[in-house]
N, C-alpha and C positions, 0 to 999 in steps of 0.2 A: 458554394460547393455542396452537393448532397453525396451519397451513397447509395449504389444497387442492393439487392438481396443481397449478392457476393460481397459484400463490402467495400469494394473497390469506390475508391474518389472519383465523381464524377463534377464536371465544374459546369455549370450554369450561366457563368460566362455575362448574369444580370450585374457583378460588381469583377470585372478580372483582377483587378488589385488586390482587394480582399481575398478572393479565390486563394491568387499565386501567395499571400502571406500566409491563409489556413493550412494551404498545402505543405508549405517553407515550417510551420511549428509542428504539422503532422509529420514531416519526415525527418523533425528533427529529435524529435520527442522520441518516433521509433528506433530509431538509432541510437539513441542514448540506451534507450529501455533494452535493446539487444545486445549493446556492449556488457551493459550491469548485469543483465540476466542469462545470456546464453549465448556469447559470442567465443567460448570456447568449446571445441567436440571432442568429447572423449571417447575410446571404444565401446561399439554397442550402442552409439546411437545419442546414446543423453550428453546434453548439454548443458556446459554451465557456463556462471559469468565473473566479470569481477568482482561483484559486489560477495560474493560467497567467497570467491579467495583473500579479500581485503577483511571478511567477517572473521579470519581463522585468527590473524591476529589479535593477541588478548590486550579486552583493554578500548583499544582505539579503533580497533575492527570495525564493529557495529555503530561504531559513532558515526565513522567516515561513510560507510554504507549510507548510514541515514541520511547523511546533510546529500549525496547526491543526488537521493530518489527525493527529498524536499525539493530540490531544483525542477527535476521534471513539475513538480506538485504546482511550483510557482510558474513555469511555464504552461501547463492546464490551466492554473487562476488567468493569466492573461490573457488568453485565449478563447476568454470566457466559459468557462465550465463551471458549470452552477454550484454553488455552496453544499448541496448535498450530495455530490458525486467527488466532491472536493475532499468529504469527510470521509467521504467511502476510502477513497485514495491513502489520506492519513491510516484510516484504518489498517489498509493493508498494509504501511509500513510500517507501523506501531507493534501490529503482530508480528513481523518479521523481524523487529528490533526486540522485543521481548524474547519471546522464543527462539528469538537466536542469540539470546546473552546466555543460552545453559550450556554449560561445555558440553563438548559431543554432539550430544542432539539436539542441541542447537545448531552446529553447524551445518551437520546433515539438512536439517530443516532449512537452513538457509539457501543448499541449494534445490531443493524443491521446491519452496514458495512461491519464488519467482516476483516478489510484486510490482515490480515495475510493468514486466508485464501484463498482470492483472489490472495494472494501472492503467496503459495502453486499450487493454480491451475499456474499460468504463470510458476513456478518450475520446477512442471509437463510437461507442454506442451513442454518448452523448451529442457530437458532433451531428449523427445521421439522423438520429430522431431528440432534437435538442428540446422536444416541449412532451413526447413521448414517455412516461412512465415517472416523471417529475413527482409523483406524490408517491411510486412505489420506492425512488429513490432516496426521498427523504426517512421513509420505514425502516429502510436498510440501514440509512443513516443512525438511524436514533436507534435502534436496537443494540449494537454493540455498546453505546454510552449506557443505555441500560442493565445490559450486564456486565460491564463494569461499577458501576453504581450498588450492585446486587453484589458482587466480588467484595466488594469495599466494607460493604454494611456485614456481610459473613466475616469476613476479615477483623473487624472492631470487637464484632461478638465474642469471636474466639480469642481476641487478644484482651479484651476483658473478662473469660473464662477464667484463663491463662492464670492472667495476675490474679485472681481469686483464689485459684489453687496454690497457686504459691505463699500468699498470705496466710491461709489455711496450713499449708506445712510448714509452712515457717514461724508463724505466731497461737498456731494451734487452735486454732477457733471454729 
């Protein structure tokens, strides 16, 4: 199975079994990722999905969101989709599960994110040019771990600030 400029699946017909399976987890993948993301229209145009109206619920919203879009994730692992488009994937849903635990704008954010089908498109891409950008994808990869890492180490700092100043006011030193 490869892909045109349009992206449209095209099958090559050297493996048809393999073909009809790639085909069979791409259209299955898509259709999940539209249900989650955008399978309801609201006036004006924008669309959202379940995954934002399951997120409003407090509590278990975000949790349930997540383990779905994990599902797609494990359907890309089998699929073969290389470990660093794998990460990218997590990425997207990590952000969408963060930023969407803040009330309010969190939710809002939920339904703009969309990850699943950010998810979809890396699916795609991967699929069409599966040996193509493989070292830019792992850059991608590891940068968000980095500033995470960077967050973490700011975060320490300041929480041993914290407690300084409070020993400080409190014991006067």
């Amino acid at each position: 199975m490869t892909h045109d400029e349009a992206g449209h699946v095209r099958y090559t017909h050297e493996h048809p079994e393999r073909d009809f399976h790639a085909a069979l987890a791409r259209a299955r993948f898509a259709r999940y990722a539209h249900l989650l993301d955008s399978s309801i229209r609201l006036p004006g145009g924008f669309r959202i999905g379940l995954d934002g109206i399951i997120g409003l619920i407090p509590g278990i919203g975000d949790l349930a969101g997540v383990m779905a879009s994990a599902g797609l994730v494990a359907l890309a692992a089998r699929s073969g989709v290389s470990t660093s488009v794998l990460m990218l994937m997590i990425y997207n849903i990590a952000t969408e599960m963060l930023l969407g635990s803040i009330p309010v704008v969190g939710d809002v954010f939920d339904f703009v994110w969309k990850a699943n089908e950010r998810n979809l498109a890396l699916y795609d891409e991967f699929h069409a040019h599966p040996y193509k950008g493989r070292q830019k994808n792992r850059l991608k990869a590891a940068l968000p771990l980095f500033a995470l890492f960077g967050l973490l180490v700011i975060a320490g700092i300041a929480a041993v600030a914290v407690v300084k100043l409070i020993v400080h006011i409190v014991a006067g030193w």
